[in-house]
Each structure stands twice: as structure tokens, then as C-alpha cells.
C-alpha positions as CSV (number, residue, x, y, z in Angstrom):
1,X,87.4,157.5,97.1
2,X,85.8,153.8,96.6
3,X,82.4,153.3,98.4
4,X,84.3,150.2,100.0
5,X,87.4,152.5,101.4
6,X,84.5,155.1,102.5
7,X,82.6,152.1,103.7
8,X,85.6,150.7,105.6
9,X,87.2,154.3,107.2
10,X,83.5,154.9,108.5
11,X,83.0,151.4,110.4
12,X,86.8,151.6,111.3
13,X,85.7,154.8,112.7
14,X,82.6,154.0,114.5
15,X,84.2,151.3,115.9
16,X,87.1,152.8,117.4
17,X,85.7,155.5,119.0
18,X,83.3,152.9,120.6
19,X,86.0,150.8,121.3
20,X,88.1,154.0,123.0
21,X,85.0,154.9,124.9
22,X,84.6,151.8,126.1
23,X,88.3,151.7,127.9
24,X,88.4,155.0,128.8
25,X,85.2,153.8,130.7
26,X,87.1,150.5,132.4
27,X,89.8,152.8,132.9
28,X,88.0,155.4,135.3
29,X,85.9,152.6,136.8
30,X,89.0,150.3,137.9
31,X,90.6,153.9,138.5
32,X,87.9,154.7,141.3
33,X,87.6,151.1,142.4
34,X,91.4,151.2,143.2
35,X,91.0,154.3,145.2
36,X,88.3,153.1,146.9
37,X,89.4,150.2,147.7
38,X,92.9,152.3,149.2
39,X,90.0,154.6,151.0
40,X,88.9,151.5,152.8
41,X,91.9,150.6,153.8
42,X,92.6,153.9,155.5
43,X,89.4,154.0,157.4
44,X,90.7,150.6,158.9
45,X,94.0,151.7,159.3
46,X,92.7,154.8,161.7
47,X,89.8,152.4,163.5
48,X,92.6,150.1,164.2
49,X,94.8,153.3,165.4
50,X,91.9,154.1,167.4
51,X,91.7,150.7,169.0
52,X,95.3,150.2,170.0
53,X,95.7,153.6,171.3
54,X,92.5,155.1,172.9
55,X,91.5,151.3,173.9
56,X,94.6,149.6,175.0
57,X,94.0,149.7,178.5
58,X,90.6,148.3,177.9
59,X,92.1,145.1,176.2
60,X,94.9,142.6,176.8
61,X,97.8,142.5,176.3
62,X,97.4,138.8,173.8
63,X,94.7,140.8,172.1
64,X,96.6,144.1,171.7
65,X,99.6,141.5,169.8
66,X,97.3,139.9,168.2
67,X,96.1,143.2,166.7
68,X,99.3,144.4,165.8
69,X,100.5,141.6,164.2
70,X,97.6,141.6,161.9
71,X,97.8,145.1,160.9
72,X,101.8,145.0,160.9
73,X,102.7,146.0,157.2
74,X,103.1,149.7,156.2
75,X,101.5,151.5,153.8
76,X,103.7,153.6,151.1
77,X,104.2,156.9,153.2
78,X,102.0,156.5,156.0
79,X,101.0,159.1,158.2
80,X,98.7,159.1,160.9
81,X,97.3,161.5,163.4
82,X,95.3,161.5,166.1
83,X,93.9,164.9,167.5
84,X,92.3,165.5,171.2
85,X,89.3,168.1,171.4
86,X,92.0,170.8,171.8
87,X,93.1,169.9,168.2
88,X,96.8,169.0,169.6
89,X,98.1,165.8,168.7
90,X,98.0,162.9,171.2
91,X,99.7,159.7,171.4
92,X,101.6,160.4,168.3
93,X,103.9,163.3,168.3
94,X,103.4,165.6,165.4
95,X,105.6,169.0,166.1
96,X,104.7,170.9,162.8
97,X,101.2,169.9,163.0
98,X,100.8,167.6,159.7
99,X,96.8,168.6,159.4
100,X,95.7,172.2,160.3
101,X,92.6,172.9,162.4
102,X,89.8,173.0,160.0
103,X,90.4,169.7,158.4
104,X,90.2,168.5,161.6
105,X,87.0,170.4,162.8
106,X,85.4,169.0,159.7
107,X,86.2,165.6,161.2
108,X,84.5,166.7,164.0
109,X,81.6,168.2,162.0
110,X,80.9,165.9,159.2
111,X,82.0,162.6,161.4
112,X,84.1,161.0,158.4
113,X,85.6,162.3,155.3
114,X,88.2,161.0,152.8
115,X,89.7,163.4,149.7
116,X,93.1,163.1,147.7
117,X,95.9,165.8,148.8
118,X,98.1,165.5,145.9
119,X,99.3,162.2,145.2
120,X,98.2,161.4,149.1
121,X,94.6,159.9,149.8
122,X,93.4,161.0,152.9
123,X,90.8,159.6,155.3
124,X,90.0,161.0,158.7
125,X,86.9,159.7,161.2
126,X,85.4,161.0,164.7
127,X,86.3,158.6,168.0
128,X,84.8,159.3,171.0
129,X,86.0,157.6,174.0
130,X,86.2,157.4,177.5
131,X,89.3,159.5,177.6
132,X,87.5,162.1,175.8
133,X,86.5,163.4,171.7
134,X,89.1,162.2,169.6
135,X,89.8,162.7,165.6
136,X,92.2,160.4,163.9
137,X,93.2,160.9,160.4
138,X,95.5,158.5,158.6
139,X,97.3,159.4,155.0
140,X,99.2,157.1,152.5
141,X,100.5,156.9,149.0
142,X,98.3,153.8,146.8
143,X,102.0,153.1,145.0
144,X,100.6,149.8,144.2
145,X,97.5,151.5,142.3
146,X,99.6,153.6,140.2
147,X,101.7,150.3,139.3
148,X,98.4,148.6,138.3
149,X,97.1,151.9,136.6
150,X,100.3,152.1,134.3
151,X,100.8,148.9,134.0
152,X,96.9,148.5,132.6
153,X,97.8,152.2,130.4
154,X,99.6,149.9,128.3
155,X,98.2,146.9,128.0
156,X,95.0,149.3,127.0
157,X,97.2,150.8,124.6
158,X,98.5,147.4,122.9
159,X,94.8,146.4,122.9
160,X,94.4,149.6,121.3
161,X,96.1,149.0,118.6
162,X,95.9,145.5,117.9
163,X,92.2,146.1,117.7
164,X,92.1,149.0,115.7
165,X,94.4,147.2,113.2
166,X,91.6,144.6,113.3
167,X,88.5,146.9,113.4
168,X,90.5,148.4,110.1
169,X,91.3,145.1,108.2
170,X,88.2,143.4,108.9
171,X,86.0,146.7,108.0
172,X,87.8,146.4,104.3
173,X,86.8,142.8,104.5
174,X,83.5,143.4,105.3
175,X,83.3,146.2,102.9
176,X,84.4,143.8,100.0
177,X,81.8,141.1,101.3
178,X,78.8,143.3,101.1
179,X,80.0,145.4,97.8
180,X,80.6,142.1,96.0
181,X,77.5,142.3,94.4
182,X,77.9,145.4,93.4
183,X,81.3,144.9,91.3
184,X,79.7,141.5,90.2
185,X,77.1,144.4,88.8
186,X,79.3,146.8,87.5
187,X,81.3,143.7,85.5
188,X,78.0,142.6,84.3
189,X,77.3,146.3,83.3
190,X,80.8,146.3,81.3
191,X,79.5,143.7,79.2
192,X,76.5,145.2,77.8
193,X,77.4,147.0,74.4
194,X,75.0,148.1,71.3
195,X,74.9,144.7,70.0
196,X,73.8,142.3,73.1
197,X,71.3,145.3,74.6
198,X,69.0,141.8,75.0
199,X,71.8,140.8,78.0
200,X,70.2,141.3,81.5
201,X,71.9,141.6,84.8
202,X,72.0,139.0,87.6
203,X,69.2,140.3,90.0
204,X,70.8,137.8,93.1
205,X,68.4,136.8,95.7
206,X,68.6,139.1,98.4
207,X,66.0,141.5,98.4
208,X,68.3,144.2,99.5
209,X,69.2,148.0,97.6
210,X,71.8,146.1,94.8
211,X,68.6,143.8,94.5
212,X,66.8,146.4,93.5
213,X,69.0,148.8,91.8
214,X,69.5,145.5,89.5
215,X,65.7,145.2,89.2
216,X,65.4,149.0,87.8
217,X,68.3,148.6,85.7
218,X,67.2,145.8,84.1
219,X,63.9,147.3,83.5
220,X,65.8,150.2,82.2
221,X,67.4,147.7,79.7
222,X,64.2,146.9,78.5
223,X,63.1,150.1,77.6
224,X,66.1,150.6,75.9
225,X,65.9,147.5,73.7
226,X,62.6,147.8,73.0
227,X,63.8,151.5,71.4
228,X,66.9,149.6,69.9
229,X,64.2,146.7,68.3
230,X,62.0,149.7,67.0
231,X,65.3,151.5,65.3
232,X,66.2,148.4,63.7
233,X,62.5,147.3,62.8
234,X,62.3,150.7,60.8
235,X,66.0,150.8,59.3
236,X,65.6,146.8,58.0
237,X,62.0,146.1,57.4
238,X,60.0,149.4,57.2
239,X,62.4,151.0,54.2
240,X,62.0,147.3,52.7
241,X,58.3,147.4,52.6
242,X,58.3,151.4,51.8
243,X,60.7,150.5,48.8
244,X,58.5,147.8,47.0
245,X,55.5,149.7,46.5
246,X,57.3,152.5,45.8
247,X,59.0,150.7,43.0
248,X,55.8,148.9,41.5
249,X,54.5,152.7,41.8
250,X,57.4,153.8,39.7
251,X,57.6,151.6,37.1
252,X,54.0,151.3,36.7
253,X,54.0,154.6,36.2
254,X,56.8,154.5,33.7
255,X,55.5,151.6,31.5
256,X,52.1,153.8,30.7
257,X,54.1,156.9,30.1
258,X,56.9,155.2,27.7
259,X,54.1,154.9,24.7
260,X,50.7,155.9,23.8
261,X,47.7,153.6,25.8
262,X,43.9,153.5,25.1
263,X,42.2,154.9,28.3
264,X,41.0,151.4,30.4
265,X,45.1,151.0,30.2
266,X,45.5,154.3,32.1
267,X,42.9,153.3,34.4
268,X,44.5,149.7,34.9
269,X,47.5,151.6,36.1
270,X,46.1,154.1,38.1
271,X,44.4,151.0,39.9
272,X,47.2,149.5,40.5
273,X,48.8,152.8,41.6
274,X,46.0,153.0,44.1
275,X,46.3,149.7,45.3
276,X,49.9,149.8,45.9
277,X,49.6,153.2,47.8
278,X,46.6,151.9,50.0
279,X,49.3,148.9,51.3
280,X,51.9,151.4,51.7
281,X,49.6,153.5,54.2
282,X,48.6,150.8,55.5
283,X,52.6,149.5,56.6
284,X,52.9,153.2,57.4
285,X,50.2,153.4,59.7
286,X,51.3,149.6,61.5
287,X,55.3,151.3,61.8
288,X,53.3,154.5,63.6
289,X,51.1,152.5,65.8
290,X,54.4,150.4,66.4
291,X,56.1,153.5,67.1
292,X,53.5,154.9,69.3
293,X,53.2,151.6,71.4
294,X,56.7,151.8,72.1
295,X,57.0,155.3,73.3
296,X,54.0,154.7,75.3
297,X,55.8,151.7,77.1
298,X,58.8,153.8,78.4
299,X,56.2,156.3,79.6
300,X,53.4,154.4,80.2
301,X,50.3,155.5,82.2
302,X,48.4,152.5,83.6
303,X,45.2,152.9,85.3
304,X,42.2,150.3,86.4
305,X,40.1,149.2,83.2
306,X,36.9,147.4,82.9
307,X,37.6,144.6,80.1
308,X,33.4,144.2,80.2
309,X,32.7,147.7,79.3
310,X,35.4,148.2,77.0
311,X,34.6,145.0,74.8
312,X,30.8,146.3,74.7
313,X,31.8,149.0,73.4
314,X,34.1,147.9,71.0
315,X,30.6,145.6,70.2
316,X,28.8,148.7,69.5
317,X,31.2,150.1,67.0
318,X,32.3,147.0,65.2
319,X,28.0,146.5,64.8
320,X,27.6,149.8,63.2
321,X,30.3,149.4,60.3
322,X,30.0,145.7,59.5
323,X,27.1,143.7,58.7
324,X,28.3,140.7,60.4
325,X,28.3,140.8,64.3
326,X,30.5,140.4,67.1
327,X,29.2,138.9,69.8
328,X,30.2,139.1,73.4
329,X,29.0,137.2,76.4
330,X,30.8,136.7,79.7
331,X,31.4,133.2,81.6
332,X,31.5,133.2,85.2
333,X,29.9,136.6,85.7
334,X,31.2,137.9,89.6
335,X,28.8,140.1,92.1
336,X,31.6,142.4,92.7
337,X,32.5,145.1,89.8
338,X,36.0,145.0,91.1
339,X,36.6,141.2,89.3
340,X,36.5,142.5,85.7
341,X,39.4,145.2,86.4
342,X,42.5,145.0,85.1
343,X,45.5,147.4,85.0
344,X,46.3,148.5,81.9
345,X,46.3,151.3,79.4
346,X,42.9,152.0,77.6
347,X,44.5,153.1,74.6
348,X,46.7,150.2,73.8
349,X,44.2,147.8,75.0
350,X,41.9,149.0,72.4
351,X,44.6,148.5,69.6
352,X,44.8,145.2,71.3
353,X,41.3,144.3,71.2
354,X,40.9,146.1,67.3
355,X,43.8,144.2,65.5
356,X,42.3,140.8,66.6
357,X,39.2,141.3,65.8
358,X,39.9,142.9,62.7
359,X,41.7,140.1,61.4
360,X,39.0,137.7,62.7
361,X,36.5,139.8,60.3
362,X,39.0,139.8,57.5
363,X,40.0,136.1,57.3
364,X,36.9,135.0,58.0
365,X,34.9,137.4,55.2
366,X,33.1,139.1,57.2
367,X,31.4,136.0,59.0
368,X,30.2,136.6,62.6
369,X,33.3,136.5,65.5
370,X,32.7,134.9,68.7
371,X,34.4,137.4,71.7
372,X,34.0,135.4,75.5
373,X,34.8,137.0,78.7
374,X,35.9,134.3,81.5
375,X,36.6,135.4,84.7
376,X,38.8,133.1,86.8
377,X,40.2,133.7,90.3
378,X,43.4,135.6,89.4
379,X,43.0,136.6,85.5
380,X,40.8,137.6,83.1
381,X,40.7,135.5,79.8
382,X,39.1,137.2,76.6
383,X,38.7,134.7,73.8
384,X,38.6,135.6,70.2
385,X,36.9,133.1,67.8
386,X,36.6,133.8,64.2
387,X,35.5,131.1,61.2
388,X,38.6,131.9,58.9
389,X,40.8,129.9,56.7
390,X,42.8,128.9,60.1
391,X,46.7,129.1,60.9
392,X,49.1,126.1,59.9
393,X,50.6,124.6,63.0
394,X,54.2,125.6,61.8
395,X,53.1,129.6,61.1
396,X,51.3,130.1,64.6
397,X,54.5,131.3,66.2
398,X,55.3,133.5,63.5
399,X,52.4,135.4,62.8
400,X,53.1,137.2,66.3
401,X,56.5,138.8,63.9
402,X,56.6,142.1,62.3
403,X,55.8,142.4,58.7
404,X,55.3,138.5,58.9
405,X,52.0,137.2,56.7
406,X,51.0,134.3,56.2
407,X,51.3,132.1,52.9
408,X,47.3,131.6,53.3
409,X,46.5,135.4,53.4
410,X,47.7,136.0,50.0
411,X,44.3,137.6,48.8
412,X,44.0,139.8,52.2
413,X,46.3,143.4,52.5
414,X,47.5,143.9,55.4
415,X,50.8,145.2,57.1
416,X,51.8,142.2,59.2
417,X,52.2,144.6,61.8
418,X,49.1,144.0,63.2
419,X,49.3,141.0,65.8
420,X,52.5,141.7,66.3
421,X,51.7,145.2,68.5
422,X,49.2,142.9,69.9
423,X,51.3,140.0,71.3
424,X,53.7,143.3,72.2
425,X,50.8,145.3,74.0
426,X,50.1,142.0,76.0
427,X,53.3,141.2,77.3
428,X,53.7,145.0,78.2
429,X,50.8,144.3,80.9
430,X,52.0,141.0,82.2
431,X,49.9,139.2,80.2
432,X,49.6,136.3,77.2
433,X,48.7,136.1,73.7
434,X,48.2,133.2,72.4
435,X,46.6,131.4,68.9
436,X,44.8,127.8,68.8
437,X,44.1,127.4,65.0
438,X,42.5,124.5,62.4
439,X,43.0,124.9,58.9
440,X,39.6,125.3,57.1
441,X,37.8,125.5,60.7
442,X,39.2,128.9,62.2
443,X,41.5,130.4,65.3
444,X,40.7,131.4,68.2
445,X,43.3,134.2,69.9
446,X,43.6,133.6,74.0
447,X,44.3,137.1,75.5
448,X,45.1,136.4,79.2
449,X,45.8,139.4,81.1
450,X,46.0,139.6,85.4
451,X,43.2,141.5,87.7
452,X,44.3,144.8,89.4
């Protein structure tokens, strides 16, 4: 069953049993207002009883009319009874004696009563008078509340109805209306195949549960392209630049073997060999760092990082393997600790930090690299200068591609691989990566990335 039709059955459900409360509630209210209302009636019935018979000498004859003609009509099968001290009837014969003697002593005991005998309603009250202790009891039929009660039965029962058919069509409706989203999701979902795995859902703006399920599956999506990007960086460009070494390998290796060589031949070729191995570790080692990056951003583990300690460090190591110097110095130092924290992974951040600066040492031979920590309000800004050959205006957005090197770098190796993980590694913690570059004067490499 649907989540709509399950949706739709449990509010028609709710609603309706609500709704049947609810009239069975009116229906025993108006049932013992009616009754009540008869009760009253009764009780004047036998006062005015009382009066006209145990009173009438007391009165005139005008008011004793004037009495009678108010309280002329009849009720549906009255009865009434009035009983002297001896428990006989008086007044008004009654030869089978209509009420036996305890109702009537409990008359006399309790002073009123009033109970149902049967379809009857009775109500019976102590008099005393001058001519003595009297107890008048007066019984009727309420035919007019039983009209009123079967008549409102089935106008209940047509409300009934014509309700629940509402309560059912409207649930469906409102089902539909809140689910929308949902089969606007699934549709969206439908579309998604092996080829478009870049296509993301509409998130909507309600921050309800499809909200979010649309949120995680989206984020899901990511993940999964990111695997899908790293298949397809390895099937197109990783056999390509495993091939062409391989190759120059081969047939290097096949020239010096077809004839006799003097010996600084073999040695040419065995440089050459080494030279063309050396790049293809060095791709193979960018496609395992890729590889690694992107496992770690479907499992990632981020915790607080300080970006101060962490470049010192780096400092420290790039100072004892280099002779030229990275130096580090922080704008806009804070009192508090706590405002040089980021989130973020320490292990990618470090391949973040080491790709840049390694290139800045590269293309710049080995020239000292400026690194500057700003803090601002909301970020933290890590800025990269180097004194390189600089990036043509036209390259700078393509450098951040795998396997892409630049027409200026001939004389460097390299993978290509290696600001690409680091523009990767930046977006992965909400951050930015971005080049400002001269020709002739240098780059400098903007890593923004957002305080914990």
C-alpha cells in the first residue's frame, strides 16, 4: 500500500472516530437534556396537582380556572397519584394501586425522587398540608423526545456519512498535497542514470523531512560522483600517462638491444630509462594520493585543526631539506587560541599545504616562498607566494585539472596531479582555492577555508 493511501485511511480514521465520539457525545447530552427537561415538567405537573387539589379550598374559584386552564394539555399517558399518610389514594381513585408502598415511603423519606420505569419517566415529591402528609407522584410518556431522538438518529447518521465521505476524499487530497514533493523526488530520482550522476535533486524550501531526505541524497550523489570521476580519471587519463612511459621504456630499450653500442650509449638509455620510470612513479603516486583523497571524502573524519601549528611545522620540515626557506608569519594575530581552528582533516590538509608549496619551490628554483596566515572574522586565509615563472591568465583555471601542466613547466616533472587534489581537498572543507599569477613575477595561491 502507497504512503498516500496509508496516509489517507489513517487521518480518515482518526477523524472519524473523533467525529463519531463527538455525536455520540451531542447525542447522550441532548438525550439527558430532553429527559430532564420532561423531569421538570412532571415535578410541575404534581406541584400543580398539589395545588388544585390539597389547596382548592384555600383559593378561588377565578384562580382555580385560571390554573387549570394554564396547565390544560395532557401529557402522552399521564398518570398521577396522590397518596395520604395511610398510603391509600386520595382525591384520585386508583383501585389497583398504580405505585406500591415503598415507592411511596421513599417519597416520604427522600422528599423528591424521579427514575424511568420502562418507557415511563416518573417523578414523585412530599406535600404537607393542612389536611395532613401527602405524596403525589405523576408519570408520563416523553413521545415527543423519542420523535426528536429518532428524528436527530438520522440526521446524525446522514451527517455521518456525508462527513466521512469528506474526511475520506479530502484525507487523499491532503495526502497528495503533502507527498507532492516526494513524487516530484522520486521523478527527479528516475532521471539520474550512469551518465548524468552530476544531476542533483530539487532540495525545495521547506525545511521539513523530504527537505532533508533530499539534502542527504544529494550528498549521497556526491560521493558517488566523486567515485564515478575517480573511475573515469583512471580508465581515460591514468592508463594514458602509464602507456607513454611505458612505451619510451620499451622502445628505448629495444633500439640499444637491436645492435651492438659503445657503453656511454647504454648509459644514455639507462638514463633515459630512469627518467621515464621516475615520472611514471611519480603519476602513480598523484592517481594514489587521488585515490586516497577520495576514499577519505566518503568516510571522512574531521576534527578541530590549528592552521598556525600545522604550517610551523610544515616550516620546520621544508627548512631541513631545502636550502631556501619558507617563511611564515601571521597577520592579525587573535588573543583567543580558538580563532586559528578550523575543521578539517589533518591528513589531507597537509597534502594540501605540501603540493603548493612544493610547486612554489619547484617553479621558482628553489628561491625562498612567502606563506601568510590572516585571520579575519569568519575565515582563515593562508597565502602562498612563490618567485616562479608565473601562470598565463588563460592557464590559471586549468592548472586546478588532473594531469593538466602547463606549456611553461616544460623543464619541471611532475604529475599534474598535484593542484588538482588541492583545489579538491579545499572544496571538500567548504573552502577556496584560488591562483593570482604574473608571468616572470610569480603566483600566489589563496587557500580560504572557514573557522570551526
Amino acid at each position: 500500500m502507497k504512503i498516500k493511501d496509508r496516509i489517507s485511511i489513517y487521518f480518515t480514521l482518526v477523524s472519524t472516530l473523533t467525529l463519531l465520539g463527538m455525536l455520540i457525545a451531542v447525542y447522550f447530552t441532548f438525550l439527558k437534556f430532553l429527559e430532564g427537561d420532561f423531569f421538570d415538567r412532571l415535578t410541575d405537573r404534581a406541584r400543580i396537582t398539589a395545588k388544585l387539589y390539597l389547596e382548592a379550598d384555600e383559593i378561588s374559584t377565578d384562580s382555580l380556572n385560571k390554573v387549570r386552564n394554564e396547565y390544560l394539555a395532557t401529557l402522552n399517558g399521564e398518570v398521577i397519584r396522590i397518596y395520604n399518610s395511610k398510603n391509600t389514594a386520595a382525591f384520585i381513585g386508583d383501585d389497583q394501586q398504580y405505585w406500591n408502598a415503598e415507592t411511596i415511603n421513599k417519597v416520604r423519606r427522600l422528599k423528591k425522587i424521579q427514575f424511568k420505569d420502562g418507557s415511563r419517566q416518573v417523578v414523585g415529591i412530599f406535600y404537607k398540608d393542612n389536611q395532613g402528609d401527602f405524596v403525589i407522584l405523576a408519570s408520563a410518556i416523553d413521545q415527543g423526545t423519542y420523535s426528536r431522538i429518532d428524528r436527530l438518529k438520522k440526521i446524525m447518521a446522514i451527517f455521518f456519512v456525508v462527513i466521512f465521505a469528506g474526511l475520506l476524499l479530502s484525507g487523499r487530497w491532503i495526502a497528495r498535497k503533502v507527498l507532492n514533493p516526494l513524487d516530484h523526488f522520486m521523478d527527479e530520482v528516475k532521471q539520474i542514470k550512469s551518465n548524468n550522476l552530476h544531476f542533483r535533486v530539487h532540495e525545495g524550501k521547506n525545511k521539513d523531512e523530504i527537505n532533508l531526505l533530499a539534502q542527504n541524497f544529494n550528498n549521497l550523489m556526491e560521493h558517488l560522483e566523486q567515485a564515478f570521476v575517480l573511475q573515469k580519471t583512471f580508465i581515460a587519463n591514468a592508463s594514458h600517462e602509464l602507456r607513454t612511459p611505458v612505451t619510451r621504456m620499451m622502445m628505448s630499450a629495444e633500439i640499444a638491444l637491436s645492435q651492438e653500442r659503445q657503453t656511454q650509449d647504454y648509459k644514455n638509455v639507462l638514463a633515459s630509462v630512469m627518467d621515464d620510470a621516475e615520472k611514471m612513479e611519480n603519476t602513480i603516486t598523484g592517481l594514489v594520493n587521488l585515490a586516497q583523497s577520495d576514499l577519505e571524502f566518503g568516510a571522512i573524519h574531521l576534527q578541530p585543526v590549528r592552521i598556525d601549528e600545522m604550517l610551523w611545522e610544515i616550516s620546520d620540515e621544508w627548512n631541513k631539506k631545502t636550502t631556501a626557506k619558507l617563511l611564515v608569519s601571521i597577520l592579525n594575530m587573535p588573543d583567543e587560541p580558538s580563532q586559528l581552528i578550523a575543521q578539517g582533516n589533518p591528513s589531507l590538509l597537509l597534502i594540501l599545504f605540501n603540493n603548493i608549496i612544493s610547486n612554489a619551490f619547484k617553479f621558482s628554483d628553489q628561491q625562498d616562498v612567502q606563506c601568510i596566515l590572516d585571520v579575519q572574522d569568519t575565515t582563515l586565509i593562508i597565502s602562498i607566494t612563490d618567485q616562479g615563472t608565473g601562470v598565463e591568465k588563460s592557464e590559471q583555471a586549468e592548472i586546478f585539472k588532473p594531469f593538466y601542466r602547463s606549456s611553461l613547466t616544460g623543464q619541471y616533472s611532475g604529475s599534474g596531479m598535484g593542484l588538482y587534489m588541492a583545489k579538491k581537498i579545499a572544496l571538500l572543507f567548504n573552502g577556496q582555492l584560488t591562483i593570482t599569477s604574473k608571468k616572470g613575477i610569480g603566483s600566489t595561491f589563496t587557500i580560504t577555508l572557514p573557522k570551526f
